[in-house]
C-alpha angles and dihedrals in degrees: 000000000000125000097233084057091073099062089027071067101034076059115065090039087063099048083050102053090045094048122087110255131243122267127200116199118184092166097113096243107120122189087235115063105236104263124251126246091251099055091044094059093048091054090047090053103053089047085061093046092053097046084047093053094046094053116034089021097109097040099048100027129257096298097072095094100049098049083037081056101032083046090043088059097050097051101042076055101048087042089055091049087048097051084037094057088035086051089058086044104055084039080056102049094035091056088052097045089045091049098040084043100058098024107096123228117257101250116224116238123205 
């Protein structure tokens, strides 16, 4: 080895010993509160819009990303509503077919 390898060493013991450590944390707490619905479907909606304006702005004038983004909105909430209402469906007509399923017929006696 060469002379200069020691404090090359030295070194980088000593940055790692000076620089904050790593911390993992797995708690759940994020810096950042989880966003809303609302607001992710905002966010999605202007990413839309501005997709839309980039792309088409020069064909169909500066406005397509505002009624892309203002349309995009619309539809990701009445899309929620819809699954929301089709969610309490299915929970409707699951619950019937389980209950008609493992309930026995009452048996005619004679």
């Amino acid at each position: 080895m060469t002379p200069e390898a020691p404090s090359e060493f030295e070194e980088v013991i000593a940055r790692m010993k000076s620089e904050r450590p790593i911390t993992l944390d797995f708690s759940g707490n994020s810096a950042r509160p989880e966003a809303t619905l609302d607001e992710a479907r905002t966010e999605l909606a202007n990413s839309i819009g501005e997709i839309a304006h980039k792309v088409f702005s020069k064909k169909y004038g500066p406005l397509v990303g505002t009624v892309t983004k203002t349309t995009a909105e619309t539809l990701l909430k009445n899309a929620e509503e819809n699954l929301y209402r089709a969610k309490g469906d299915a929970t409707l007509i699951i619950q019937e077919l389980l209950d008609r399923a493992f309930t026995s017929p009452k048996k005619n006696k004679k």
